[in-house]
C-alpha positions in Angstrom: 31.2 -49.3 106.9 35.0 -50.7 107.2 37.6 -49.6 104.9 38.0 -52.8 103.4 34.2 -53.1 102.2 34.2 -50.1 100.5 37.0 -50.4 98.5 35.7 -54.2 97.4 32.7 -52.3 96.5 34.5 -50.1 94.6 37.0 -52.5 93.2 33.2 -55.1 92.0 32.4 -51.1 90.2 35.5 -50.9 88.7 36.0 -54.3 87.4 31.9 -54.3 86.1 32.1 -51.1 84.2 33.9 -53.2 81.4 31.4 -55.3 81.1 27.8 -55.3 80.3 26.5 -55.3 84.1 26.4 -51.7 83.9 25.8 -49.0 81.8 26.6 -45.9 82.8 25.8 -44.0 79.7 22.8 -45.2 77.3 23.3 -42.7 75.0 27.1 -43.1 74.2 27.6 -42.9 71.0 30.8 -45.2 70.9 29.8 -48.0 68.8 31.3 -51.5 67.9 30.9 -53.6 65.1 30.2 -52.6 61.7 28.8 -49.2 60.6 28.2 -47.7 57.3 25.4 -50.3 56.6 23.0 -48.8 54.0 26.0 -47.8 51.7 27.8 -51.5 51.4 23.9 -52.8 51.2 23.5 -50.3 48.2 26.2 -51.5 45.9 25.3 -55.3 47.0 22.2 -54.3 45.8 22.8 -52.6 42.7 25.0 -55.3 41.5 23.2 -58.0 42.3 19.8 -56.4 40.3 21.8 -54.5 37.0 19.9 -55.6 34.0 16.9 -57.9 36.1 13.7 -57.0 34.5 11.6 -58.6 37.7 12.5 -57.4 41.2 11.1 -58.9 44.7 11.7 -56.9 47.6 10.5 -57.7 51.7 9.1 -54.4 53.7 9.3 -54.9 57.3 9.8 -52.0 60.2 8.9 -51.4 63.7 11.5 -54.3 65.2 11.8 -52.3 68.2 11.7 -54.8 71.5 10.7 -57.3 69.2 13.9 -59.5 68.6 12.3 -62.8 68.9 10.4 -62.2 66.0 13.1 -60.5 63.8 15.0 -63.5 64.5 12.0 -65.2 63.1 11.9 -62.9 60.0 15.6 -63.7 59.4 15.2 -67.5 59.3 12.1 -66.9 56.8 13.7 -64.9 54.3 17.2 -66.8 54.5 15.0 -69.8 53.6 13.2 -68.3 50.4 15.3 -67.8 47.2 13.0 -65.0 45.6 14.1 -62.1 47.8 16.6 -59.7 45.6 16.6 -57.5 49.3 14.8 -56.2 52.2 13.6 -52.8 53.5 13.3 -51.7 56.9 10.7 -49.3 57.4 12.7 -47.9 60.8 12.1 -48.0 64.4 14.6 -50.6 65.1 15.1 -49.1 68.4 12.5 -48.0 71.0 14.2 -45.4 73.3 17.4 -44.9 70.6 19.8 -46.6 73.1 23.0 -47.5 71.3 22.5 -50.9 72.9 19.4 -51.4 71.2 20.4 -50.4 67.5 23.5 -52.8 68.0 21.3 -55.7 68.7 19.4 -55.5 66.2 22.0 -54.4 63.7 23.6 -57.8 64.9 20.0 -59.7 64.4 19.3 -57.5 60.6 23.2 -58.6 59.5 22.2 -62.3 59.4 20.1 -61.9 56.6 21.3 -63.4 53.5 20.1 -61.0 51.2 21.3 -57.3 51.2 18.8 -54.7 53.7 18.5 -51.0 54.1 17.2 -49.4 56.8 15.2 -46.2 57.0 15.2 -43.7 60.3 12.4 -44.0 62.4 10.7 -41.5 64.7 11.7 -43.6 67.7 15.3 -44.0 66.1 15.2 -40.0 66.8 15.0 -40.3 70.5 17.9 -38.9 72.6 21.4 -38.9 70.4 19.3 -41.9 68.3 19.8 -40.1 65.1 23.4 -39.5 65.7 23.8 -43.5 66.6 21.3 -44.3 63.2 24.1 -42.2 60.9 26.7 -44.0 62.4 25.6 -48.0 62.1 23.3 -47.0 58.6 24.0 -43.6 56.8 22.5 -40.8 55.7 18.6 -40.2 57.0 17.9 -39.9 53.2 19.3 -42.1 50.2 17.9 -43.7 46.8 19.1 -46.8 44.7 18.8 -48.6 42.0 17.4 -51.9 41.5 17.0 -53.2 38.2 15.1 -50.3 36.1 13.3 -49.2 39.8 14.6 -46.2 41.5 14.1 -46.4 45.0 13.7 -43.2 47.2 13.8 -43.9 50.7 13.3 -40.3 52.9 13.1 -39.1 56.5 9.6 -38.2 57.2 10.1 -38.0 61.4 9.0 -34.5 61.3 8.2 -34.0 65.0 10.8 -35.6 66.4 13.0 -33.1 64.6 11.3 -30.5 66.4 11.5 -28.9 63.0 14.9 -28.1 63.1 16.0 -29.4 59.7 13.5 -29.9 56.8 11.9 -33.2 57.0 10.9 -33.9 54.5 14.0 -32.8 52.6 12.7 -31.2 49.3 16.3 -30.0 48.5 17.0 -34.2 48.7 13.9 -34.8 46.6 14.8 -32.1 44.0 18.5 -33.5 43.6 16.9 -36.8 43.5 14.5 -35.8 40.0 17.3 -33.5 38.4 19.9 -37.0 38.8 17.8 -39.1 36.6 19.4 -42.2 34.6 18.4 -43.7 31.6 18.0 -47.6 33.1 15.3 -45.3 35.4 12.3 -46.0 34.1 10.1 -46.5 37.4 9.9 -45.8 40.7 9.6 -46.4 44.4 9.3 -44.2 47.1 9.9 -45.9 51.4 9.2 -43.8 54.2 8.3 -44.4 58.4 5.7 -41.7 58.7 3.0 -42.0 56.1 1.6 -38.3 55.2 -1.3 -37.4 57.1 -0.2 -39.4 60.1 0.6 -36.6 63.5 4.4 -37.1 63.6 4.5 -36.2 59.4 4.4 -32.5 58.5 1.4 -32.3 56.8 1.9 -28.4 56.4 3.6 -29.7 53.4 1.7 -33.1 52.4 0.4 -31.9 49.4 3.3 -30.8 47.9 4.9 -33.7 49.4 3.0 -35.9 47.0 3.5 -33.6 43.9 6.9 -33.6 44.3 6.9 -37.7 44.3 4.4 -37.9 41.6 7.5 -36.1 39.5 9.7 -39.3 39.8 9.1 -41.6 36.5 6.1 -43.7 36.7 5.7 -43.9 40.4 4.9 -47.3 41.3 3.4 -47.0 44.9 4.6 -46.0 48.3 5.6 -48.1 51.4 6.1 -47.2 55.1 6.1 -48.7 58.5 5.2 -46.7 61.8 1.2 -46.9 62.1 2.1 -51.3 63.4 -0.9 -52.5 61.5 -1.3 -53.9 57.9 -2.9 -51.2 55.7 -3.4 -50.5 51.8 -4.3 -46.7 51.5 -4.9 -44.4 48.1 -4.0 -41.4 50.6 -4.7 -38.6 48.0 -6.7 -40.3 46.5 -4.9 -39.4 43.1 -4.1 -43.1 42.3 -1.3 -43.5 44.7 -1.1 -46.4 46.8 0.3 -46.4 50.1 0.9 -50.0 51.9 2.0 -50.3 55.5 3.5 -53.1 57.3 2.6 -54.5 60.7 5.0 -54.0 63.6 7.0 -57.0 63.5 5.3 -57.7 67.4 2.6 -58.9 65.0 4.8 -60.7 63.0 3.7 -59.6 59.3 5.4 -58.4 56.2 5.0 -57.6 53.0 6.9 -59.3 49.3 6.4 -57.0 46.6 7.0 -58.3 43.3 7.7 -55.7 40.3 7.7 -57.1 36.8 8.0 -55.0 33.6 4.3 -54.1 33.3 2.6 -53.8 36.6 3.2 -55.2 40.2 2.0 -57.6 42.9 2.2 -57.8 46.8 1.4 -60.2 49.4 1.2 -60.0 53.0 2.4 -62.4 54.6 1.7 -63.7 58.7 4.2 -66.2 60.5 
């Protein structure tokens, strides 16, 4: 090969690295845009709620490869006026590619309404958990909304190999000793439901005592199993609901007033 066509080959690499033609590393944890998500969500959240006695929340999860239909979601909930905020169950990403938790970070940040996101096993793939901290927060985290305390915890323990406890009873135990007086239910959001493989059900049981601690436990929601499902997992009174993947685009409204609660699926 002449001199000259190698260095315009090298010269096309050069200039292309900059852009998005290439990607040399996947798992770079260099990220643009905004981070620290979950935290400036929180306090939107918080303020926006103090002193509401009715609270109406969205559960969705599983985005991953699915930004069509996100980008369907978002145009939904922007158009209602009943949603105080949404929760993402996790799994916005599929491989954890920083490229992947960007897009859809840059799909999520359209809605109107504050979100959260929780960590997903598939968000744990590669540096994925590394990327998650950076765009969202902490892997654990709770809020208030109204009188509702809402626990959101990392229950990805496979994909953990272990290594740190998941779930985090340390968290959970902080979580019951920190209690407010405007606390007077609560809510606990996971991506792994117990009993499911990639949950450490070594510990379910005391799992679920721990979470039946927190004052008047409403119900549970996760994401991860991608179908629709209404579960009493212990059967101790406990309701678990899962969301669809958002490939089938569902999700679920939950509506908590000062006695009870309702939910509805909902299919677009």
């Amino acid at each position: 090969m002449k001199k000259s066509k190698i260095l315009s080959i090298l010269s096309l690499i050069l200039l292309c690295s900059g852009c998005d033609w290439f990607e040399y590393h996947p798992y770079d944890g260099r990220i643009s845009g905004e981070t620290g998500i979950n935290a400036k969500n929180i306090a939107r959240i918080e303020e926006l709620c103090a002193g509401k006695e009715t609270i109406r929340f969205a559960l969705i999860g599983d985005t991953q490869r699915s930004y069509d239909e996100t980008e369907d979601f978002v145009k939904l909930i922007n158009a209602r006026t009943d949603i105080d905020f949404v929760i993402h169950g996790g799994d916005v990403s599929d491989f954890g590619l920083t490229k992947e938790f960007l897009w859809m970070r840059d799909i999520l940040n359209k809605i109107k309404v504050p979100y959260v996101t929780i960590i997903g096993n598939h968000d744990c793939l590669a540096n994925g958990e590394h990327i998650y901290q950076k765009v969202y927060g902490e892997y654990n985290f709770s809020f208030m909304a109204g009188d509702t305390k809402f626990v959101c915890l990392n229950t990805n323990a496979i994909e953990f190999d272990y290594s740190i406890p998941v779930p985090d009873f340390q968290f959970i135990e902080k979580e019951l000793a920190d209690e407010r007086p405007e606390h007077k239910k609560t809510v606990v959001a996971m991506h792994v439901p117990p009993f499911d493989g990639a949950f450490n059900n070594n510990v379910a049981k005391v799992f679920q005592r721990y979470l039946k601690e927190f004052n008047n436990l409403q119900f549970c929601v996760n994401a991860h199993i991608h179908y629709k499902s209404v579960e009493n997992l212990f059967d101790d009174g406990v309701t678990y609901y899962s969301c669809a993947n958002m490939a089938k685009r569902n999700y679920l409204v939950f509506t908590l007033t000062p006695d009870d609660y309702t939910y509805e699926s909902i299919d677009f």
